[in-house]
C-alpha positions in Angstrom: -23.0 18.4 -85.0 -26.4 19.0 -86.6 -28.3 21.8 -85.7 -31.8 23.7 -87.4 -30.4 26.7 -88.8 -31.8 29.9 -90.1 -30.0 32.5 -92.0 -33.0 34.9 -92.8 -36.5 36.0 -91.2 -39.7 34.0 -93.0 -41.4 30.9 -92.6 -40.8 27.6 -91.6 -38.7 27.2 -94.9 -35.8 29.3 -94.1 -34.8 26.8 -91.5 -32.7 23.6 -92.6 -30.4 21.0 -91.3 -27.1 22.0 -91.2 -23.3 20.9 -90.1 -22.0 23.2 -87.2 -19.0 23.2 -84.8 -19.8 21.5 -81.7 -19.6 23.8 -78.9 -16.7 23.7 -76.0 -17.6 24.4 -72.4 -16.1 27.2 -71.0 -15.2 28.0 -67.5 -18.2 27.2 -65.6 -20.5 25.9 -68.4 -21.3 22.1 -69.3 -22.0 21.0 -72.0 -24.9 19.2 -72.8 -26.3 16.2 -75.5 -30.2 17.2 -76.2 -32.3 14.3 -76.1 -35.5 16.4 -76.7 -36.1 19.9 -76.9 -39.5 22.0 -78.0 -41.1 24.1 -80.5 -42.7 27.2 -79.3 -44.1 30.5 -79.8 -40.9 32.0 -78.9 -39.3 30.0 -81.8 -42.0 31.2 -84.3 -41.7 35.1 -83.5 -37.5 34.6 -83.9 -37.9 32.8 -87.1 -40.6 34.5 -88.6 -40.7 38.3 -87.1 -44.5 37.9 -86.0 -45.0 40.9 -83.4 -48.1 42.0 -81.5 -48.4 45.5 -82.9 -46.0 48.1 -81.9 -43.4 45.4 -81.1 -41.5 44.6 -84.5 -38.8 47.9 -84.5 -38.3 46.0 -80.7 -37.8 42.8 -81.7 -35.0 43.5 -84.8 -33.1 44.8 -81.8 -33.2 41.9 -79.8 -33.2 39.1 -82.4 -31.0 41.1 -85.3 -31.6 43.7 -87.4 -31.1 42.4 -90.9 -30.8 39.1 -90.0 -30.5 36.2 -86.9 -28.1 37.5 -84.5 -28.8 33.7 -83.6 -28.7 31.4 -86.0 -30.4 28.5 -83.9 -33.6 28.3 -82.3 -35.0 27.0 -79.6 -35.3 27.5 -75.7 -35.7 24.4 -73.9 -33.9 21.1 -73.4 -33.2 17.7 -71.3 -30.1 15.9 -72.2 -27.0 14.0 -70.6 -24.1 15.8 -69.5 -21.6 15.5 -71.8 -18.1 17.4 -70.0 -17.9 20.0 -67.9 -15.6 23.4 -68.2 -13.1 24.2 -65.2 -14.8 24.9 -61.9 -17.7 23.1 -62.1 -18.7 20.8 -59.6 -22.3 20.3 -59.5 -22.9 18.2 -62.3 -21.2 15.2 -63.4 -20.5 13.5 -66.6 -23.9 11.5 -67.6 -26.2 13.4 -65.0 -29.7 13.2 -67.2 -30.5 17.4 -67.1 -33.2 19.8 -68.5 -32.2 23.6 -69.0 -33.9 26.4 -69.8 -31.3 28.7 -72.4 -34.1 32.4 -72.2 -32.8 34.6 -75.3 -29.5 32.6 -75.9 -31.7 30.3 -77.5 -29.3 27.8 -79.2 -30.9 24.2 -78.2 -32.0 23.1 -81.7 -29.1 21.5 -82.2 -27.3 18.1 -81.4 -25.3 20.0 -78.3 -25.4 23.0 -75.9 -23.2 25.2 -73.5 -25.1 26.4 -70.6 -23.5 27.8 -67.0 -23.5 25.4 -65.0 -25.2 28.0 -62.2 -27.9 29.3 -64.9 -31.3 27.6 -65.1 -30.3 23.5 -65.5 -31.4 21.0 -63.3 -31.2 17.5 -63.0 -34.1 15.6 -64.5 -36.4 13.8 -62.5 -36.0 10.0 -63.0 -39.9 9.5 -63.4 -39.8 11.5 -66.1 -39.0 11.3 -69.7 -36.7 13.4 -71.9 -39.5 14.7 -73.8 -41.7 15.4 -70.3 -38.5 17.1 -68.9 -37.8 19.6 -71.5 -41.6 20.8 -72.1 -41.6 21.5 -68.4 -38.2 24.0 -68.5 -40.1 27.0 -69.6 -42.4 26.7 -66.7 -39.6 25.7 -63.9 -37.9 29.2 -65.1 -41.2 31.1 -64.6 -41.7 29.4 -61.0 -38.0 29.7 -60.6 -38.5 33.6 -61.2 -41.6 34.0 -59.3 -40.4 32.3 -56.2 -37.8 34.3 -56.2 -39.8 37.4 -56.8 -41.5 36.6 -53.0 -38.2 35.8 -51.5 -37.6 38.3 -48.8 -40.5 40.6 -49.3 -42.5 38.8 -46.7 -45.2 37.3 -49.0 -46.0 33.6 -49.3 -46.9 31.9 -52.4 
């Protein structure tokens, strides 16, 4: 498969078109053809190492000291379900899906492995591929504050 790879911290250069093995679902992940996925300021600190002050020493750790930890980018996707590892039943071959990947990152690229139980949903049939995976970022921060209220007696 294709993916945007980057090898090395910098700018926008260091990232380029590459062949990759196509991943395999695992137990309880499916595995997922991206339609669309997006560009965003999470992308740009990865890549290019861009802290607010008193952050960098932070982020090496979490994104790779001398280099990626993770050679693709990229957060947020919709796609078509392409197979599905052993156990999972909630999705189906061809379900239309957007997911949100978090740190894994990983959804610059022609395919993606996510649990099927993590934060992928089918997509809405009014909207677009494009519409569906710009909204994944914000379903996960909904997703996280509702469940923040849950049980502590406060409405949202």
């Amino acid at each position: 498969m294709k993916a945007a790879v980057y090898e090395r911290y910098g700018p926008p250069e260091v990232v380029s078109i590459r062949d990759v093995p196509t991943p395999t679902p695992t137990d309880g992940e499916v595995l997922i053809r991206i339609r669309a996925t997006t560009v965003s300021t999470g992308d740009w600190r990865a890549r290019s190492l861009e802290m607010p002050p008193g952050f960098g020493p932070f982020a090496r750790l979490a994104f790779g000291i001398s280099r990626p930890r993770q050679p693709i980018l990229g957060t947020e996707l919709s796609g078509i379900i392409e197979a599905g590892g052993q156990g999972v039943s909630t999705f189906s071959v061809g379900d239309e899906v957007f997911a949100f990947a978090d740190t894994r990152m990983g959804c610059h690229a022609e395919f993606r492995c996510i649990p099927a139980n993590g934060l992928v949903v089918r997509k809405p049939t009014n909207l677009s591929f494009e519409q569906a995976a710009a909204l994944s970022s914000q379903r996960s921060a909904v997703v996280r504050t509702s469940n923040s209220f849950a049980g502590s007696g406060r409405t949202m």
